[in-house]
C-alpha positions as CSV (number, residue, x, y, z in Angstrom):
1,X,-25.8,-46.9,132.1
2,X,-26.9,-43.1,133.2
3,X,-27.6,-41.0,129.9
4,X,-26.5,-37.2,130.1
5,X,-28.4,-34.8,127.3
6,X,-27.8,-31.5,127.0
7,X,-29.3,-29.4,127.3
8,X,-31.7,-30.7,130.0
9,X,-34.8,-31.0,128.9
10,X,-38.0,-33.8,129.3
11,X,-36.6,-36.6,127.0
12,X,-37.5,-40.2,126.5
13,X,-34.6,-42.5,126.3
14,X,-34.3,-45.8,124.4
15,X,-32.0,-49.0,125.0
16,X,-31.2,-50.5,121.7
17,X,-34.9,-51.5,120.1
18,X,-36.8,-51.5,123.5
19,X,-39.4,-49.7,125.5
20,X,-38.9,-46.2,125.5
21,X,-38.7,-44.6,129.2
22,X,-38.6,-41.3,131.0
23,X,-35.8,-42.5,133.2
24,X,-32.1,-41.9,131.8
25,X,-31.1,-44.8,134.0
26,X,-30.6,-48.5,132.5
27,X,-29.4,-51.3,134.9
28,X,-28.4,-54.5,134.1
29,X,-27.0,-53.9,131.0
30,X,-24.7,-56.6,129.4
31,X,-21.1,-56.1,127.8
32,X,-21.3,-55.1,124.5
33,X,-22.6,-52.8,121.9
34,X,-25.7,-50.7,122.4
35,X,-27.4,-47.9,120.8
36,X,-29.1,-45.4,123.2
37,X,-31.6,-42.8,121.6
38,X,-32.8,-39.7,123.3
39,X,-36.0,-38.5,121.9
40,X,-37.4,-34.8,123.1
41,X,-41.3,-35.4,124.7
42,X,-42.1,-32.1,123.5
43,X,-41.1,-33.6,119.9
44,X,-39.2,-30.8,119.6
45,X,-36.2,-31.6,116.9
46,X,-34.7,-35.0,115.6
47,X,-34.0,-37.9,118.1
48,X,-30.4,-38.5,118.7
49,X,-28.5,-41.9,118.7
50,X,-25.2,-43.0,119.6
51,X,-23.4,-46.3,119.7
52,X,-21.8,-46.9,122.6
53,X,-19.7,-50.2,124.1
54,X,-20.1,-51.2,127.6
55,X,-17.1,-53.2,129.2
56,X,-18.3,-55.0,132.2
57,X,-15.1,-55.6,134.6
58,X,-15.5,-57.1,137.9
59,X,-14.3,-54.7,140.8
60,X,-12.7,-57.2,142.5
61,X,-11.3,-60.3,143.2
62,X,-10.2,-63.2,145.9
63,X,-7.2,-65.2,144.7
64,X,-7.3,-67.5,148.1
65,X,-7.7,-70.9,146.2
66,X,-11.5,-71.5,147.3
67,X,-12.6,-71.6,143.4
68,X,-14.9,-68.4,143.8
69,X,-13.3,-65.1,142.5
70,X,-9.9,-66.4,142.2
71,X,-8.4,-65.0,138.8
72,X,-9.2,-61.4,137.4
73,X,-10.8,-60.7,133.6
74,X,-12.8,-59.3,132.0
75,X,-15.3,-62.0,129.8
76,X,-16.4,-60.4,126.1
77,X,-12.8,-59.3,125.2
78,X,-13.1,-61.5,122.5
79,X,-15.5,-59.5,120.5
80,X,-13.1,-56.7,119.9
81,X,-10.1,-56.4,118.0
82,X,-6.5,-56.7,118.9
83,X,-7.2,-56.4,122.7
84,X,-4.5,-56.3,125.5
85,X,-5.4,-55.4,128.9
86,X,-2.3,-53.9,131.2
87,X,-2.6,-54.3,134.9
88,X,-0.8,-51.9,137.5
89,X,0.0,-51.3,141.0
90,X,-0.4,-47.8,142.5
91,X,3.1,-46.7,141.6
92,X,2.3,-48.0,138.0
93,X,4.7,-51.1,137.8
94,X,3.2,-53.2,135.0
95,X,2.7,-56.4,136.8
96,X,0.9,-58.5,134.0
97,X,-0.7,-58.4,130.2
98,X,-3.9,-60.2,129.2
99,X,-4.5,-60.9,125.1
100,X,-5.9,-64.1,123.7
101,X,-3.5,-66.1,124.9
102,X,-3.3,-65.2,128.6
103,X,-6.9,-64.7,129.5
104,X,-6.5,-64.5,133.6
105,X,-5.0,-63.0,136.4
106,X,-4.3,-64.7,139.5
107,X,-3.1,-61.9,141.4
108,X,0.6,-62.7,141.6
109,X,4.0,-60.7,140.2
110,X,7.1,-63.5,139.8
111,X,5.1,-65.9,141.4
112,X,4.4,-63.6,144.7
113,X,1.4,-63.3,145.9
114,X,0.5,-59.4,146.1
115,X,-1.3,-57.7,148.9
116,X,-4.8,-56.4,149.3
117,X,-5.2,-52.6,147.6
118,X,-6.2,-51.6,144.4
119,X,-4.6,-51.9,141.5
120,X,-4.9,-50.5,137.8
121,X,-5.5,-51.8,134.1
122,X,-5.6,-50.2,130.8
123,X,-7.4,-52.1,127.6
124,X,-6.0,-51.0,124.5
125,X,-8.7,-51.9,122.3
126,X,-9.7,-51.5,118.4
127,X,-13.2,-51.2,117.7
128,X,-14.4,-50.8,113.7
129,X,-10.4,-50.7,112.8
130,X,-10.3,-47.4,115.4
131,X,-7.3,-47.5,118.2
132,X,-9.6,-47.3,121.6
133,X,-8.5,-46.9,125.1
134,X,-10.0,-47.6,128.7
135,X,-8.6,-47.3,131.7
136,X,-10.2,-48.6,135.4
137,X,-9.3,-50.0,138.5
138,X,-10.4,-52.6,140.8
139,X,-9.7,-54.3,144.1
140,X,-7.6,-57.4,145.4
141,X,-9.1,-58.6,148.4
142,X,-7.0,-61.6,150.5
């Protein structure tokens, strides 16, 4: 996660309840909610927090049947509400739908397997009863 304040300024920045740090950078942050707090050093004014959700999507996959990488999802879905993720080609022909009951991807469209490129998904999402969108894209690699 990279924080962005305005305006720039010498801030500390907080993940959640930990260590505060000068660096607006966080790495290896897990799916989920989080609360990130910016705090002025100069304790100039109130600190500012904001709850945010991280989606962590893999940005790629390898559906060639060696068990390692070969479906596409996203884990976590399951902690928001009414989820459906729609996944596209690059001319945006919806090839598939993940919910609850169809979790994975295998990277096929009427039982063909599709070639190597990128392709598109949107999650339409509701977090706290409030209609959410994202939209990404990640590779399939045969």
């Amino acid at each position: 996660i990279t924080v962005i304040a305005f305006p720039s300024g010498n801030y500390f920045y907080q993940l959640d309840n930990g260590i505060l740090q000068e660096s607006n950078i966080f790495e290896n942050v897990n799916h989920g909610n989080h609360t990130i707090t910016v705090i002025d050093q100069n304790e100039c004014g109130d600190s500012i927090s904001k709850d945010i959700t991280l989606i962590n999507y893999p940005n790629y996959f390898t559906p060639n049947g060696d068990g390692i990488n070969d479906y596409w999802t996203i884990y976590g879905m399951n902690s928001f509400q009414n989820w459906k993720i729609s996944i596209f080609d690059r001319y945006g022909k919806l090839l598939t739908q993940l919910s609850n009951s169809n979790l994975l991807w295998d990277g096929t469209f009427n039982g063909n397997k599709l070639p190597s490129t990128d392709y598109w998904f949107v999650i339409n999402y509701q977090e706290n009863n409030i209609d959410k969108i994202f939209r990404a894209n990640f590779s399939l690699l045969r």
